[in-house]
Phi, psi and omega in degrees: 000325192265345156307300155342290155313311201270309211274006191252324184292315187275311154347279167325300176285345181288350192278124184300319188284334169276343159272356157315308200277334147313303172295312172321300185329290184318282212326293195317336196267324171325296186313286196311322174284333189284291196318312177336280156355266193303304168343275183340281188296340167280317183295326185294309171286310172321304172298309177300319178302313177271343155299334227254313182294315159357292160329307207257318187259342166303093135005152137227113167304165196212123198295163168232159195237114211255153195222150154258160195249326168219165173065169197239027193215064201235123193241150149205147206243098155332150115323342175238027181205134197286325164232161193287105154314160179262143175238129156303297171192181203328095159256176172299129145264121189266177163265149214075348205297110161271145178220146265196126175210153178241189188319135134072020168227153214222128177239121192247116215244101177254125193277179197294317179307002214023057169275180200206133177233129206242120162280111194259148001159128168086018216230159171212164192191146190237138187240099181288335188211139161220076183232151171238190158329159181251330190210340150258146121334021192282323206188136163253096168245175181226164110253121208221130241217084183297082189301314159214152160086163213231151168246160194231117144283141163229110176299157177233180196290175179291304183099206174329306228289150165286314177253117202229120174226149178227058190255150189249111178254131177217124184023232201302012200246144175218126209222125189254133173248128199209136149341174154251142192306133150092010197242128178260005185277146186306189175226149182213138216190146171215143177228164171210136177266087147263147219236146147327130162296129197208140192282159183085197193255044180257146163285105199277156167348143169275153146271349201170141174216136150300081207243129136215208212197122163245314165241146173137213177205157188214140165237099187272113172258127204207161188289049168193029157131208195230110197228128174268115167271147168225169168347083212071034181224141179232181184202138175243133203242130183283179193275350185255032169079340162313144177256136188263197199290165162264142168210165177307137181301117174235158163226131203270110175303318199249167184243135142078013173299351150272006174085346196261027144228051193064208203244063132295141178059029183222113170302170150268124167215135229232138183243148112291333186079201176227046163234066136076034180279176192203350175220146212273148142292193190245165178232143168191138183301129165212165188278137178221157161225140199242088187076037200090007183247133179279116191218140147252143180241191159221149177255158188233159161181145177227171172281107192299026214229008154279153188240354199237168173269134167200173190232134189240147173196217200195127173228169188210131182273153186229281189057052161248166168283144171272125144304312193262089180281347184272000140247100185215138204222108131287141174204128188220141163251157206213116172237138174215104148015264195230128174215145173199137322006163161246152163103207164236019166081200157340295189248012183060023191233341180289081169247180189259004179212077179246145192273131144240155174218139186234094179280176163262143170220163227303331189272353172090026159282153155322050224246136171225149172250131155207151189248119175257154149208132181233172157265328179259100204302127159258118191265037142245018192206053241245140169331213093268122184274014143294358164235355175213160194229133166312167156200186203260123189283160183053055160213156194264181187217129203273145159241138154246128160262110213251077191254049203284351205230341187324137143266136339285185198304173140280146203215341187201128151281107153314291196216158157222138188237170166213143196171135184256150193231098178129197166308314178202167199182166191177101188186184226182118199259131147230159168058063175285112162270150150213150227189130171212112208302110174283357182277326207157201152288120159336141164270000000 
């Protein structure tokens, strides 16, 4: 039997199909360790790879410390906390953190690298990201989301980090911020958020965002292209991301100053004065064209054929601070009709047109600037021309003011009225400006 037992056993490895299904076997068992193998080492290179990016791309956040620089109404709001602080002096700003600055307030944020960010007075910004590496010192970056009203970045140098990003997302706009190439000087950048006036505490629709760049370079990106700023040039971008001209940085004071979203941001204001009048002028939107352009202005106008005094305009609360106070530009264009008074009246104070601005000046007093322009000469009462300027009647007039020397200085605008004066009257405002170069001086 155990002869048997052998020779049935050697039968067997002699059989061509059964050393085939064999060597298959071996083969598979190779296969399956070689596969293995290679697992092992792709899992290995995986592991070394997503460490090493781990490494090099792992994050930390990092606090910022926010003061306030004017006024009393610098707010911040947590995510994990249900109501909005007053900040006093010096508190911590996190990331996710929103901040908050109201009229005749200024908020100053210095980030961990000690860059800086000024919130300026009416404005709020959410500093969605403030971090650098977690274990090199390669790259700082930031993001920070200007909800309404404006901010000034001041990048600081890169230092260590191989890498410094700075982006601003405000509605359709998204603005990447950099040094200038070869330059050891810093990038300095702004952006604003207008927004519709909407009653209550609601955030209205944007209207328009504002980008510029006083030293650097800024890369604005919006669904409707790609715009490169260089140093004293801004754009202004509409709410579907469309771009307007590139121009020098200014910052535009009055709202709606063309009119062309009506008297939005604009009061009615009605005087009687106190020798007993009872009828109001009228204020009312009209088509005017003004040096071959189809325009709108507005009209004040009363019946010359009153004996008592009042007074009609439009006014606008502004309540800024000048960063830049040795730059401020009024610009109005202006036609007037009908006047009555002739002259500037009794007192000199009666025109069918007046500019006024009612300011802060540098010591916080109370301040007002105003300009008449009339057509009819009273020569027994005669104008002084520093305070009201003759024109020509039924032509319109481009006027400037240059009020970078007013005395004394302005340090905050308070307000701007425009407003016809006097028995009876008739003119008429279009493209009210006030300006102030954020860069420097008007050129």
């Amino acid at each position: 039997m155990g002869m048997a037992g052998t020779d049935a056993s050697t039968h067997e490895l002699r059989d061509p199909a059964l050393r085939r299904e064999s060597h298959s076997q071996v083969r598979r068992a190779w296969a399956l360790l070689l596969g293995g193998f290679a697992i092992l080492l792709l899992l290995l290179g995986a592991g070394l790879y997503a460490g090493r990016w781990y490494i090099l791309h792992a994050t930390m956040p990092e606090p910022a410390t926010l003061q306030p620089v004017s006024g009393q109404g610098v707010l911040i709001h947590s995510p994990d906390q249900p109501d909005w602080r007053l900040v006093t002096t010096d508190a911590t700003a996190r990331e996710g953190d929103t901040i908050s600055t109201n009229s005749g307030t200024v908020g100053w944020v210095t980030l961990f690298d000690r860059g800086t960010v000024e919130v300026s007075e009416n404005s709020m910004v959410r500093l969605n990201r403030m971090r650098t590496s977690r274990f090199l010192s390669s790259q700082k970056e930031f993001s920070l989301e200007p909800i309404h009203g404006t901010i000034y970045v001041g990048m600081a140098p890169r230092g260590d980090f191989t890498q410094s990003r700075m982006v601003v997302s405000a509605g359709p706009a998204r603005v990447t911020m950099r040094d200038a190439p070869a330059s050891s000087d810093t990038g300095s950048f702004l952006v604003e958020v207008q927004r519709e006036n909407t009653p209550g505490n609601g955030e209205g629709a944007i209207l328009s965002v504002r980008v510029g760049v006083l030293r650097g370079i800024a890369e604005v990106v919006t669904s409707q292209g790609v715009r490169t700023l260089s140093a004293d040039e801004q754009t202004i971008i509409s709410s579907t991301g469309a771009f307007g001209p590139v121009t020098q940085a200014v910052r535009e004071l009055v709202r709606n100053g063309d009119f062309s979203r009506g008297l939005s941001d604009w009061v009615e204001y009605q005087d009687q004065g106190d020798d007993g009048g009872t009828v109001f002028g009228v204020v009312q939107r009209v088509p005017a064209e003004i040096d071959g352009n189809q325009q709108v202005a507005v009209e004040f106008s009363r019946s010359s054929a009153n004996i008592d005094h009042s007074d009609t305009g439009i006014q606008q609360k502004i309540n800024q601070t000048l960063r830049v106070y040795s730059s401020l530009l009024l610009q109005a264009d202006i036609k007037i009709d009908e006047q009555q008074p002739p002259g500037g009246g009794r007192n000199l104070t009666e025109y069918p047109l007046i500019l006024r601005l009612s300011y802060i000046d540098l010591q916080g007093q109370t301040r007002e600037w105003w300009h008449g322009f009339y057509i009819q000469r009273d020569w027994a009462n005669p104008v002084p021309e520093d305070r009201a300027t003759q024109v020509s009647r039924g032509e319109w007039h481009h006027v400037q003011f240059d009020l970078r020397n007013v005395t004394p200085l302005p340090r905050q605008i308070s307000s701007i009225l425009v407003y016809a004066s006097g028995h009876g009257y008739a003119s008429q405002v279009a493209n009210i400006s006030l300006s102030s170069s954020d860069a420097g001086q008007h050129r």
